[in-house]
C-alpha positions in Angstrom: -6.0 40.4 14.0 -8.9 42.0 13.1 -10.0 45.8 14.5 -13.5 47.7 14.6 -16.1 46.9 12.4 -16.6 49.7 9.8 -19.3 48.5 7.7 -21.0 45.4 6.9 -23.8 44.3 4.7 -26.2 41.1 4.4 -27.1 39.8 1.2 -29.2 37.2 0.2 -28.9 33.9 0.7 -26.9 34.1 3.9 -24.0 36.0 2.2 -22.2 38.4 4.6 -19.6 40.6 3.8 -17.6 43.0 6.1 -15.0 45.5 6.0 -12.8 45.7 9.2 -10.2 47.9 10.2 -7.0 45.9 10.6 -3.6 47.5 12.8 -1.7 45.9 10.3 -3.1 47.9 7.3 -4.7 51.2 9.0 -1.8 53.0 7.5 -2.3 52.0 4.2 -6.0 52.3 4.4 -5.6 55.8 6.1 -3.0 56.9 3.5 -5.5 55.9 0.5 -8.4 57.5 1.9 -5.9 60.9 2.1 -4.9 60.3 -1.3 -8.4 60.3 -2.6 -10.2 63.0 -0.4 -11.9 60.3 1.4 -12.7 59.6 5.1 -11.3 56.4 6.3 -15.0 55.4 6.6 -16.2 55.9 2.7 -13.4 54.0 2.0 -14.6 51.2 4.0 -18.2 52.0 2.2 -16.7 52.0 -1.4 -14.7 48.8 -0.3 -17.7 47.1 1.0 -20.1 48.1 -2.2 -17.2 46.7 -4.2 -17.0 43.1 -2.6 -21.1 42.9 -2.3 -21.1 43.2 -5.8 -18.7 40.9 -6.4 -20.5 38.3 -4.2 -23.7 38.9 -5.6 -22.2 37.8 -8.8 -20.5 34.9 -7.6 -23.2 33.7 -6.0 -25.6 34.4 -8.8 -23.0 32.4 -11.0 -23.3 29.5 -9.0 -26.9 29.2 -8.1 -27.3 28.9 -12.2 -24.5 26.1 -12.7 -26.0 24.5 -9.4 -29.9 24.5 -11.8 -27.9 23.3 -15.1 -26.7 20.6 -13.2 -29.6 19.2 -11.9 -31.0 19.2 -15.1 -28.7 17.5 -16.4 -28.9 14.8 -13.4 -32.5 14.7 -13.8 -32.4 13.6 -17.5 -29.8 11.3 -16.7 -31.8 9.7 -14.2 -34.8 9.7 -16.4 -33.3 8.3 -19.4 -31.8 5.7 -16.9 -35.4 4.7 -15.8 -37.0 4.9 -19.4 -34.7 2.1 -20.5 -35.0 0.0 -17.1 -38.8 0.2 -17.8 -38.5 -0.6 -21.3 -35.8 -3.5 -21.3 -37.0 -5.2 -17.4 -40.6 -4.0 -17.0 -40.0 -3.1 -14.1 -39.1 0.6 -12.2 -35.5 1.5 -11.8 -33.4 1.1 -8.6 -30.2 2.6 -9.8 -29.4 5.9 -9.5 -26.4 6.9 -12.4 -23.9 9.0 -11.0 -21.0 7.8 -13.5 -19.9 11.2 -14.7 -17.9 14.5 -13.4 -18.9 16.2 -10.1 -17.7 19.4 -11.4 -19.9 19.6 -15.2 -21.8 16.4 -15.9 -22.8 15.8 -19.1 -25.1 13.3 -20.9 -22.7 10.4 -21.3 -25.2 7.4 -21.3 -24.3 6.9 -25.3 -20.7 6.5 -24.9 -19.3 3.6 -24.5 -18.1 2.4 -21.2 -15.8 -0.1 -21.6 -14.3 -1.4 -25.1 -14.4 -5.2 -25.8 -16.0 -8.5 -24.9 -17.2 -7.7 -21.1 -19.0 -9.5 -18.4 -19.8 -8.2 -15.1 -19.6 -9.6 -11.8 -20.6 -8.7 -7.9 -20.8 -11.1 -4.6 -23.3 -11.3 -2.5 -23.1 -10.1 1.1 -25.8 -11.2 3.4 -24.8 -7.9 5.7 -26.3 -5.4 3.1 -29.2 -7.6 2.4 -29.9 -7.9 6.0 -29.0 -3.9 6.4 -31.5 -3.0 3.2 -34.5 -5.0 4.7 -34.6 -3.9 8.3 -33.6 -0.1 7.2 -36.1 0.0 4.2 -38.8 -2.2 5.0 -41.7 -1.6 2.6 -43.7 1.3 1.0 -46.9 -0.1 3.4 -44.4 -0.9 6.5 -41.9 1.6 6.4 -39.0 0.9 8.9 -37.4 4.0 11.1 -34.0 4.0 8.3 -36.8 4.2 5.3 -34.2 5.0 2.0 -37.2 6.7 -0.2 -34.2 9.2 -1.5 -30.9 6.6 -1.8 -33.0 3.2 -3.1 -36.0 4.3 -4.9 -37.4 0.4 -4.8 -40.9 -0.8 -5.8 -42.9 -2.0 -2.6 -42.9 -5.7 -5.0 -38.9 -5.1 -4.7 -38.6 -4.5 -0.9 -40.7 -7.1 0.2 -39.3 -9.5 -2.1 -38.9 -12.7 -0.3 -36.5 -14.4 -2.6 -32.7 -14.3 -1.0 -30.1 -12.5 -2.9 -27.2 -14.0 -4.4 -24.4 -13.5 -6.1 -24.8 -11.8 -9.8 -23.1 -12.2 -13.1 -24.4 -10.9 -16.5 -23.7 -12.4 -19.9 -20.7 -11.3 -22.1 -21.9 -8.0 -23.7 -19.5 -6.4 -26.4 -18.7 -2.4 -26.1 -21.6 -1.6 -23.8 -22.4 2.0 -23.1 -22.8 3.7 -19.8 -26.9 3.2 -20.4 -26.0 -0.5 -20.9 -24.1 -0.8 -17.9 -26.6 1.4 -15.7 -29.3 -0.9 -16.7 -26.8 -4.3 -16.1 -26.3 -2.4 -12.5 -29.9 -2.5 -12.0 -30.2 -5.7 -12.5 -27.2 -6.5 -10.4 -28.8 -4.7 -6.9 -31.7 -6.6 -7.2 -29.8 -9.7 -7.5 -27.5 -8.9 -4.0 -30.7 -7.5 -2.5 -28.7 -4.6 -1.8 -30.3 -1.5 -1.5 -28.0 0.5 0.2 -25.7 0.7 -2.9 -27.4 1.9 -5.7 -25.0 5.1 -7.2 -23.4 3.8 -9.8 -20.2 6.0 -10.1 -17.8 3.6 -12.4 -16.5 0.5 -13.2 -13.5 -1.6 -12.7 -11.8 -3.9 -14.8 -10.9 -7.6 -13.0 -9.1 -10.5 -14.9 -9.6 -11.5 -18.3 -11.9 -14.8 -18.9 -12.4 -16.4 -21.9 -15.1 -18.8 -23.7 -15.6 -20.6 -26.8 -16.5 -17.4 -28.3 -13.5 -15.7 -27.6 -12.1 -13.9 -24.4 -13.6 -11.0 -22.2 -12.8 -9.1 -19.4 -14.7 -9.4 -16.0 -16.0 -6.2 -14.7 -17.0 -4.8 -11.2 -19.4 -2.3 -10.6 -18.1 0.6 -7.9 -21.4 1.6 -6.6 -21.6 4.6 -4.0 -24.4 5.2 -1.1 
């Protein structure tokens, strides 16, 4: 249970921080402010110019890794766009989100999966119907308009061709730029638009052809 408010402070960004006298510790507090020649009040004040300096290095700490991650995201998306453009002719849907929440990193050279792969994904008439009505076009925007989760041509969102279900061919060791670009391809195909965070991949049953056996992938895409 908290007592009277001694001191408090706001810093920027929304940051407060207060020092309060609580009945449980007064005696301590009262005893420490004795021990040091110090009114119970200063004590507060050195207590409080203690913690606002620790929170305005916290929070200084994690505006920066908050900027170094969204560069990071942005090149990621960029690079992710660069090779759509260059391998489709066409502008990227997907948005790659395939690495760690907490420190991403350029991983679009790795590879993503080892081995003969091919990837699947069924088509479901709900998201089609959902990604029309909600996204419309760039010239008739509908009242859901996704301009931030399906960055979509106006060609692509007044596509009239039906989706369908989508399977790539057998690629060998693809890396997570591979795969990003495959995904692209793949919400086009389902004409789902809602989808379109590709966060990782999952392995299905094994396949096999007269070139030798692979492994059928899913894509686990995200809103």
């Amino acid at each position: 249970m908290s007592g009277p408010l001694l001191a408090t402070e706001r810093l920027p960004k929304r940051v407060r921080v207060e020092v309060r006298d609580d009945p449980e510790e007064i005696a301590h507090w009262k005893a420490a402010a004795g021990n040091t020649g110090q009114t119970l009040a200063g004590w507060a004040r050195n207590i409080l110019r203690q913690a606002a300096a620790k929170a305005a290095r916290k929070a200084a700490k994690a505006e920066a890794s908050q900027e170094a991650w969204k560069k990071i995201y942005d090149v990621l998306q960029a690079r992710v766009a660069a090779a759509v453009l260059e391998r489709r002719g066409q502008g990227a849907v997907v948005q790659f989100s395939a690495f760690s929440s907490k420190a991403p990193t350029d991983n679009l050279d790795e590879v993503a999966v080892r081995g003969r792969v091919k990837f699947q994904t069924a088509y479901d008439p709900f998201w089609e119907r959902i990604s029309r009505e909600d996204c419309g076009t760039l010239d008739d925007p509908k009242p859901g308009f996704r301009i931030i989760h399906g960055v979509a041509p106006p060609d692509v969102r007044a596509d009239p061709t039906p989706g369908h279900d989508y399977a790539s061919e057998v690629i060998e060791d693809p890396t997570w730029l591979d795969v990003a670009v495959l995904a692209d391809d793949m919400i086009r195909t389902v004409k789902d638009y809602h989808h379109v965070h590709l966060e990782a991949v999952r392995p299905g049953c094994a396949s096999g052809d007269p070139e030798g056996p692979y492994t059928i992938y899913t894509f686990s895409m995200g809103s």
